[in-house]
C-alpha positions in Angstrom: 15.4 -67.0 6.5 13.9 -65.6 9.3 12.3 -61.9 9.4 15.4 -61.2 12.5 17.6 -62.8 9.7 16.7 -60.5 7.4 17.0 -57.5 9.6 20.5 -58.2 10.6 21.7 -59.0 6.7 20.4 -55.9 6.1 21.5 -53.8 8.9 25.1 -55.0 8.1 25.0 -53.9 4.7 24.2 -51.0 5.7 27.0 -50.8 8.2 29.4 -51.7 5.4 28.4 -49.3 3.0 28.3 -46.5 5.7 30.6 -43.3 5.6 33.6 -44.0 7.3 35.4 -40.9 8.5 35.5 -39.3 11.9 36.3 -35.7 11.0 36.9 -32.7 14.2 39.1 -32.3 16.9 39.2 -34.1 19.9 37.6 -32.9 22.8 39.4 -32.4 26.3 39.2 -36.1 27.5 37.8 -34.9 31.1 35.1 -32.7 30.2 33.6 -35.7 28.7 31.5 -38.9 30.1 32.1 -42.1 28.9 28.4 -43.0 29.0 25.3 -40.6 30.6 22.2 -42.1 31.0 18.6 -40.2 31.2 16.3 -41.2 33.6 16.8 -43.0 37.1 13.6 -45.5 36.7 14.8 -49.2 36.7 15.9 -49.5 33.3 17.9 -46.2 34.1 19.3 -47.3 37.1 20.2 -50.9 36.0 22.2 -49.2 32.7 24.0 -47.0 35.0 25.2 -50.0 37.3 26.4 -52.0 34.4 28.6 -48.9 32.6 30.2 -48.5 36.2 30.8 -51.7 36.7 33.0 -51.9 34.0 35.0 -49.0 35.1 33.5 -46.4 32.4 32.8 -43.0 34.0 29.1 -42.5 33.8 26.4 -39.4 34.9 22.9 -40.4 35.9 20.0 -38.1 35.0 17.1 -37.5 36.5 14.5 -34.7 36.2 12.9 -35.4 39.1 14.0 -35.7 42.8 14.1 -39.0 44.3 12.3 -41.0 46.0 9.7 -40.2 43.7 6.2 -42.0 43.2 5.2 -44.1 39.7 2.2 -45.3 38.9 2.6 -49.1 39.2 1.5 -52.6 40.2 5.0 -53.1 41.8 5.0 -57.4 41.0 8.8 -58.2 40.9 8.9 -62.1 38.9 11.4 -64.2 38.8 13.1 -62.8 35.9 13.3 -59.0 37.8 15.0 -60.9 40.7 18.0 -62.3 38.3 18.4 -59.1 36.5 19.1 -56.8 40.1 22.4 -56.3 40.8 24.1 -59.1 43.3 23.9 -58.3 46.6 20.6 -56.0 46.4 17.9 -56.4 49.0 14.4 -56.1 47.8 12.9 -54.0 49.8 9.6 -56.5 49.7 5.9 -55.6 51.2 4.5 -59.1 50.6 5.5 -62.5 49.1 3.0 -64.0 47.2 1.8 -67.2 47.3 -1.9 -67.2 46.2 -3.8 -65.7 43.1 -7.9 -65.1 43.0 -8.6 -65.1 39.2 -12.0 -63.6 38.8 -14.0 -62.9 35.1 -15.3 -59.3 36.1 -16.4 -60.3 39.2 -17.6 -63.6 38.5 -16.4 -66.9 38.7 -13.8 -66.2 41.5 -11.0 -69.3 42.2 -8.0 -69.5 44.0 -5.0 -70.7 43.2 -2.6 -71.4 45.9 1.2 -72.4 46.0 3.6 -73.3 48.3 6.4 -71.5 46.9 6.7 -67.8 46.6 5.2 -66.7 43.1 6.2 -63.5 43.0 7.0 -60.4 45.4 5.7 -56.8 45.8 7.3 -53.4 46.2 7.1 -50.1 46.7 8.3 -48.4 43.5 9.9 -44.9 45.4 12.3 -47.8 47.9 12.8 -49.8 44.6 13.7 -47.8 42.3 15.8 -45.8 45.1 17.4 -48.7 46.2 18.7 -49.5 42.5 19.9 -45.8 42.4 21.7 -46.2 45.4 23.8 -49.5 44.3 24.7 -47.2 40.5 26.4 -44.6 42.9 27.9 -47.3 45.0 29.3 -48.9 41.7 30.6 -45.1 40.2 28.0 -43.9 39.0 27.1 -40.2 39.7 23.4 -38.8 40.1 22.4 -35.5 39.1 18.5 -34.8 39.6 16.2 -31.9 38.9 18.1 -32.4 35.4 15.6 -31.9 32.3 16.9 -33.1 28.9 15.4 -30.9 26.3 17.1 -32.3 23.5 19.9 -34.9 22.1 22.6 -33.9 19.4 24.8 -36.0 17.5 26.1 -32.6 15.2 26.0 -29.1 15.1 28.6 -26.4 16.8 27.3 -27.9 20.3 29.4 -31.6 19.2 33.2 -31.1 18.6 34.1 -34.3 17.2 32.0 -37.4 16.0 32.8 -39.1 18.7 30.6 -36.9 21.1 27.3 -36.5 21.9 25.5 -33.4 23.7 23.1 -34.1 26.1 21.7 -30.4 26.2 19.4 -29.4 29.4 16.7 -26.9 30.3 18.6 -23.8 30.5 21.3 -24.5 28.2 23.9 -26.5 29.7 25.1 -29.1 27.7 26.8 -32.3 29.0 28.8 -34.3 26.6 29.0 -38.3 26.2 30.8 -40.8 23.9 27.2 -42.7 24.1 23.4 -42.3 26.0 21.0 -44.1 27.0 17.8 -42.8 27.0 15.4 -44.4 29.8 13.3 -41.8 30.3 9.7 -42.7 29.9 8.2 -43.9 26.7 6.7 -40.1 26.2 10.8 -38.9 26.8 13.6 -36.8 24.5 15.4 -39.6 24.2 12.8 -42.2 22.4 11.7 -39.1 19.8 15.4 -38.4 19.2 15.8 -42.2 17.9 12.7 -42.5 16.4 10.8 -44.9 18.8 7.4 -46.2 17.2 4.6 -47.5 19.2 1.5 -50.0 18.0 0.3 -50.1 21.5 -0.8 -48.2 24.2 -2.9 -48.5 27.5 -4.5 -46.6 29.8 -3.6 -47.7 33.7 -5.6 -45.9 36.5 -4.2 -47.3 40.1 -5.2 -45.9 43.8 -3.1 -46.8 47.0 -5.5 -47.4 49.3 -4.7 -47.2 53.2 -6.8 -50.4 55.1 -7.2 -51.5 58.6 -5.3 -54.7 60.1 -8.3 -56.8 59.8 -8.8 -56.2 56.1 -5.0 -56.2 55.5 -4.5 -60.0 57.2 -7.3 -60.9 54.6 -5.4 -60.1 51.9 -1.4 -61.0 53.0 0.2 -62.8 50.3 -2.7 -63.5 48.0 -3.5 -61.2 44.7 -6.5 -60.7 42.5 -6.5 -60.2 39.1 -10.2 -59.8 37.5 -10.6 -60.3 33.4 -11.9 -57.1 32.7 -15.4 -55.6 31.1 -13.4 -54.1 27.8 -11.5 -55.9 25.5 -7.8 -56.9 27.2 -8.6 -54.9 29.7 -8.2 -56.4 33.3 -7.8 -55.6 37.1 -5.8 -56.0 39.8 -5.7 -56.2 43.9 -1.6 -55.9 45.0 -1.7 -56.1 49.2 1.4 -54.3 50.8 1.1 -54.4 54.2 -1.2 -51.9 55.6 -1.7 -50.7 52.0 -3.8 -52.2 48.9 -2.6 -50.6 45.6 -5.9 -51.3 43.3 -6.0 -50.6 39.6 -6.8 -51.2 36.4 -5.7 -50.9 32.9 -7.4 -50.7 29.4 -6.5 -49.9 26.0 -6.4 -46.3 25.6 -9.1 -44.7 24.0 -12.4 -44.5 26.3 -10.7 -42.7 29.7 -14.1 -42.8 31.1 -14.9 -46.2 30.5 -11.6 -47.6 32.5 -12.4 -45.1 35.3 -16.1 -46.7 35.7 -14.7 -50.0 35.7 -12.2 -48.9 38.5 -14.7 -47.4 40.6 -16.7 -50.2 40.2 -13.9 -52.5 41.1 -13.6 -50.9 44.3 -16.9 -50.4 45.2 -17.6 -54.6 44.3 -14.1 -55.4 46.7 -15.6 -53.7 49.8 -12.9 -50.6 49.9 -14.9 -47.8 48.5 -15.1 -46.3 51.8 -11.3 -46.4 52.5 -10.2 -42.7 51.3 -7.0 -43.6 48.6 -4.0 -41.9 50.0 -2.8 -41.7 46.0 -4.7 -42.3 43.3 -3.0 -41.8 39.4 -3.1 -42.7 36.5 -0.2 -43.7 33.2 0.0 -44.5 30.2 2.1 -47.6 28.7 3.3 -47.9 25.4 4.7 -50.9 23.6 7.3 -50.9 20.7 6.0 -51.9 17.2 8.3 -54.7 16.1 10.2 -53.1 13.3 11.0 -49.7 16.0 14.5 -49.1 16.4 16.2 -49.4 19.4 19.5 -46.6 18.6 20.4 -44.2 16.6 24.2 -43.6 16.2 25.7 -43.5 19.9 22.4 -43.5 21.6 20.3 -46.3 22.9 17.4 -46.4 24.5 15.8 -49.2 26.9 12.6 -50.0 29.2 10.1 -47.7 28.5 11.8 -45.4 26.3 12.0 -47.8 24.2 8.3 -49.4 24.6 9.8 -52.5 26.1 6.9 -54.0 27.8 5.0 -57.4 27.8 2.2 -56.3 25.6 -0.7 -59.0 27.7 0.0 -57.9 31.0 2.3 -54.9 30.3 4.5 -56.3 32.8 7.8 -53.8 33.1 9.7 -54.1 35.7 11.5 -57.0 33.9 12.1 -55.7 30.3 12.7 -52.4 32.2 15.7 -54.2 34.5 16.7 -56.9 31.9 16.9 -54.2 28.9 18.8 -51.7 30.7 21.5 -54.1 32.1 22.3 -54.8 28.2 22.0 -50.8 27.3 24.6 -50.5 30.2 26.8 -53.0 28.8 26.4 -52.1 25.1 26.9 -48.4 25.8 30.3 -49.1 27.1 31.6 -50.7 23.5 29.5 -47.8 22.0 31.8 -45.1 23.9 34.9 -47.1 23.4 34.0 -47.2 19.4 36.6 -44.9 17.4 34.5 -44.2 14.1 30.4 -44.2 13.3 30.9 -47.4 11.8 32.5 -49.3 14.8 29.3 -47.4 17.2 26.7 -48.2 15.0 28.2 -51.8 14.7 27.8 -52.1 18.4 24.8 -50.4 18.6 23.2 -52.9 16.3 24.6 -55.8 18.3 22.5 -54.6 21.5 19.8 -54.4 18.7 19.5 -57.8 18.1 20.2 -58.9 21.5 16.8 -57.3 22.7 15.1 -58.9 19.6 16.6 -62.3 20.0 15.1 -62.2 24.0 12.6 -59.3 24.6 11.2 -59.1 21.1 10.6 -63.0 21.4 8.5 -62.5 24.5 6.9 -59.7 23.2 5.7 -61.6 20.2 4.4 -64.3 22.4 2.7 -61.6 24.4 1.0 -60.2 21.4 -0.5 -63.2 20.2 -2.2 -63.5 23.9 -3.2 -60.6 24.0 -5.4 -60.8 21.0 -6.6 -63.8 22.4 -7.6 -62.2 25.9 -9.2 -59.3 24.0 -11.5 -61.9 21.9 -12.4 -64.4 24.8 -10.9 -63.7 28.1 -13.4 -66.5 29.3 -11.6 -69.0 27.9 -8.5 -68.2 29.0 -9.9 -67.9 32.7 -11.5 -71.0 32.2 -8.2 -72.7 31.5 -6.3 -71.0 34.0 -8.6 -72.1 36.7 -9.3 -75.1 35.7 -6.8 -76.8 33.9 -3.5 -77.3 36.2 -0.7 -77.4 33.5 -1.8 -74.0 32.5 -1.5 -73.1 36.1 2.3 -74.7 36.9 2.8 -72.6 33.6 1.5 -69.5 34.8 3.2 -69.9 38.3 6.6 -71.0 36.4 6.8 -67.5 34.6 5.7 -65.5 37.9 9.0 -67.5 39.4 11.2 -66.9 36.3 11.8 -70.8 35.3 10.5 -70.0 32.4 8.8 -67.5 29.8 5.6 -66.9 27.6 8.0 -67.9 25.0 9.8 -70.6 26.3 6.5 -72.1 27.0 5.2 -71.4 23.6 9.1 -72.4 21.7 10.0 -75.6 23.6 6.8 -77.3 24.9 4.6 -79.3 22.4 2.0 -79.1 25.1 1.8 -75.6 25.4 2.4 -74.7 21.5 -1.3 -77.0 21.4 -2.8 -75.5 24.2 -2.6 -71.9 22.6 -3.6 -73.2 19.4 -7.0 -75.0 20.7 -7.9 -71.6 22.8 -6.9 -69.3 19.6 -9.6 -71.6 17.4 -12.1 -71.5 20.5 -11.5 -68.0 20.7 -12.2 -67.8 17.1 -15.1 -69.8 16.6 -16.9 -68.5 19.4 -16.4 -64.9 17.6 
């Protein structure tokens, strides 16, 4: 039996054997929100839409006020596209249809296509835009809201029913389940007991360029195989804007700033002051993390749902909350612990069964990358069926795992550049 097998035998057995009483009084129905979500990022946003959607009252929390900025690539794939709610414009700054692929400034090649690869966006219209379409489906927004800590019992929960959502201050807003999407350093990730077996450094500057060097970069990227192990960089044009950065595991903060300076400075753009320049780190979920605890769930980065190779987001971040959204609604409609933890492990092992495939996948490139990125820039540049492959997952026809799970081709592939990789070690 398989190790997700395994998990779900034994997560049921637990279910069965669980207490199952639901002891208190019932709350005043209208003092209380069928679902309240923390954080108004993507994953937020998207887990917001789907509670409404169903009808479910639902209050959206956000400590900041929006449009605020986030420290990101902004590359919307194929799979972000099908997870957005129907109807929703993306509020696009390029289409791409080219990639440079360069190993640390060498060996530059272009790759070109004549369909769209993938988009760029602004993250404050993005993730503003997703906001907008949560309210339009119910959903309502309260920001400048802190969450400084989730209970599930005490005097502050009057039945089991309920959880309290307290905030800086004191207030306390009370939900039949959360969803915690508020940043892999949030509340609502320590409340469940979120563990993390990987975590990167990204430093990023949006750098403000004149027409002629914008029209050289319109709808072409670079991504550059970096000087420290898995580390790489990236060149993201958005109309009169480049956003440049790079990302590294955490662990030598000065080392990934050289290499970003140096970046620039090797592009041509070190004399273009950066109207922004940030930094972030991203964290990635070991595999045996959980994903709830009692009624709340947590998705996107909250719950270190990232691709681990390219720490691609936006995705796992729109794709995760969607089924947080969903699952949170059977969560809130659940009468006893047992029922809500039943659900809860339900939207468990749906993010296992499709995320925590990917992420798998991503792992094992990842320690590939960090061993010999040459290789794997040699066969991206110069071997075409790794290159449909890599355009088909920018697109969304396919996946990492997909590839890797139904393709005899590509199951050989990363099997001949793991034992290059190792034998050149």
């Amino acid at each position: 039996m398989s190790s997700l097998g395994h998990w779900w035998d034994r997560e049921q057995k637990h279910i069965v054997s669980s207490e199952n009483a639901d002891a208190g009084h019932e709350h005043e129905e209208s003092s209380v929100w069928d679902v309240v979500v923390v954080g108004a990022g993507p994953a937020g946003a998207s887990a917001a839409y789907a509670a409404a959607v169903a009808g479910r009252k639902v209050l959206l929390l956000e400590k900041a006020e929006l449009p605020r900025y986030k420290t990101c690539g902004g590359g919307i794939i194929g799979y972000s596209r099908d997870a957005l709610p129907p109807g929703f414009e993306l509020p696009l700054r390029d289409r791409i249809h080219a990639v440079t692929f360069s190993l640390n400034g060498r060996l530059a090649r272009t790759r070109r296509s004549k369909r769209m690869l993938f988009g760029l966006i602004n993250r404050p219209e993005f993730d503003a835009g997703l906001v907008e379409q949560a309210q339009k489906a119910g959903a309502e927004l309260r920001t400048g809201a802190t969450v400084s800590r989730v209970e599930q019992h005490g005097a502050a929960v009057p039945d089991r029913r309920t959880v309290a959502v307290v905030l800086a201050g004191g207030e306390t807003v009370l939900a039949r389940a959360v969803v915690g999407a508020d940043g892999s350093a949030g509340r609502i990730g320590a409340h469940v007991g979120v563990k993390l077996d990987q975590v990167d450094l990204g430093l990023e500057a949006e750098i403000p360029v004149p027409p002629t060097v914008a029209e050289d970069w319109a709808g072409r990227v670079l991504i550059d195989w970096g000087p420290m192990p898995g580390s790489y960089g990236w060149v993201f044009p958005k109309g009169d804007t480049l956003t440049v950065g790079v990302i590294s595991a955490r662990g030598d903060g000065a080392g990934t700033k050289r290499y970003l300076e140096d970046f620039i400075a090797r592009l041509g753009l070190a004399g273009f002051e950066p109207k922004i320049s940030s930094g972030h780190l991203t964290r990635c979920r070991s595999e045996d993390s959980p994903l709830s605890r009692g009624r709340v769930l947590v998705c996107g980065d909250a719950a270190g749902l990232l691709e681990p190779w390219t720490r691609e987001g936006i995705s796992f971040a729109l794709r995760s909350g969607r089924l947080a959204g969903e699952w949170a609604v059977r969560v809130a409609e659940a009468h006893d612990a047992v029922d809500a933890r039943r659900q809860a492990l339900n939207y468990a092992f749906a993010i296992k069964a499709g995320l925590g495939v990917e992420m798998s996948v991503g792992r094992r490139m990842l320690k590939l990358f960090e061993r010999r990125p040459g290789v794997l820039h040699a066969v991206l540049t110069g071997f075409r069926p790794a290159w449909n492959a890599f355009a088909g997952v920018t697109r969304g026809t396919t996946s990492l795992a997909e590839l890797v799970r139904s393709h005899p081709l590509a199951q050989r592939a990363l099997s001949v550049m793991d034992r290059k990789a190792q034998t050149a070690d």
